[in-house]
C-alpha positions in Angstrom: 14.1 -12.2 -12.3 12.2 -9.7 -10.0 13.6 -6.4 -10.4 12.9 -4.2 -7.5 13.5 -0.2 -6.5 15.7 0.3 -3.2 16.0 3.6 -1.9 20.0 4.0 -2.2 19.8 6.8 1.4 18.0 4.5 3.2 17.9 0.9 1.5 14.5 0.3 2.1 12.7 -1.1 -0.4 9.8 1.2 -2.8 6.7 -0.1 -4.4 5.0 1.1 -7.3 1.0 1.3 -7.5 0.8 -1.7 -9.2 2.3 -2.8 -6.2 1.0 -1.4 -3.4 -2.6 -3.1 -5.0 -1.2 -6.3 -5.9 0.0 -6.9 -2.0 -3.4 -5.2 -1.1 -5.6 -8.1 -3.3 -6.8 -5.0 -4.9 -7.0 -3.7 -8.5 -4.5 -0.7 -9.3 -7.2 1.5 -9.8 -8.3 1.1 -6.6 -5.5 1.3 -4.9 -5.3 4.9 -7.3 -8.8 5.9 -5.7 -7.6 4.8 -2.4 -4.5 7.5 -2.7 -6.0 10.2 -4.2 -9.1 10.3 -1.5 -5.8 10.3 1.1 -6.9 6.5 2.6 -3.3 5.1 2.0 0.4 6.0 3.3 2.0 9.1 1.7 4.0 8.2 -1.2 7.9 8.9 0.0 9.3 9.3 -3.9 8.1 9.2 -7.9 10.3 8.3 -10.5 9.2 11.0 -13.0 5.8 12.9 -13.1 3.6 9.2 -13.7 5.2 6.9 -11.4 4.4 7.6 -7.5 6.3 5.1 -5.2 5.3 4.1 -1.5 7.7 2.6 1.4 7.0 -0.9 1.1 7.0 -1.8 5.1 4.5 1.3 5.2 2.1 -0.3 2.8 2.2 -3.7 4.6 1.8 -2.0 8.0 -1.5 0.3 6.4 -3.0 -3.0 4.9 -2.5 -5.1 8.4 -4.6 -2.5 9.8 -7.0 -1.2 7.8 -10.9 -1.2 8.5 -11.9 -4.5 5.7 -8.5 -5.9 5.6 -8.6 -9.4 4.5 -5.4 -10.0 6.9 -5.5 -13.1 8.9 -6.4 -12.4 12.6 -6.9 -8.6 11.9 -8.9 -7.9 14.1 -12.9 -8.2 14.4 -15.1 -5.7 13.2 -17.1 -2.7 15.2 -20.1 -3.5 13.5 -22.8 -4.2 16.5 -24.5 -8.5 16.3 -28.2 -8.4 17.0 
């Protein structure tokens, strides 16, 4: 079984940090570092004061194109070749 949270207005689908990081490749306190330096989407919900939750599709979107994102064909980097 893989229980998920769907928001009942809009039916889309919610993740929690744990996640956010696990889709990311990333550990959950990174992903919390990440947030509270304001580097990932705006959470849309929480469930309670400890439990934050992101718009999935916005989190996928974010980690397609973020600077380092270990996506397939994102692309290249800025950095300069010699």
């Amino acid at each position: 079984m893989r229980p998920i949270i769907t928001d009942a207005d809009t039916g889309r689908e919610l993740w929690r940090a744990v996640d956010c990081a696990n889709h990311c490749s990333i550990s959950t306190g990174s992903w919390r570092t990440y947030n509270s330096a304001g580097r990932t989407p705006a959470q849309v919900s929480d469930l309670g004061d400890r439990m934050p939750l992101w718009d999935a599709e916005e989190v996928k979107t974010w980690h397609a194109n973020r600077p380092g994102s270990p996506v397939k064909n994102h692309p290249t980097s800025t950095r300069k070749t010699r």
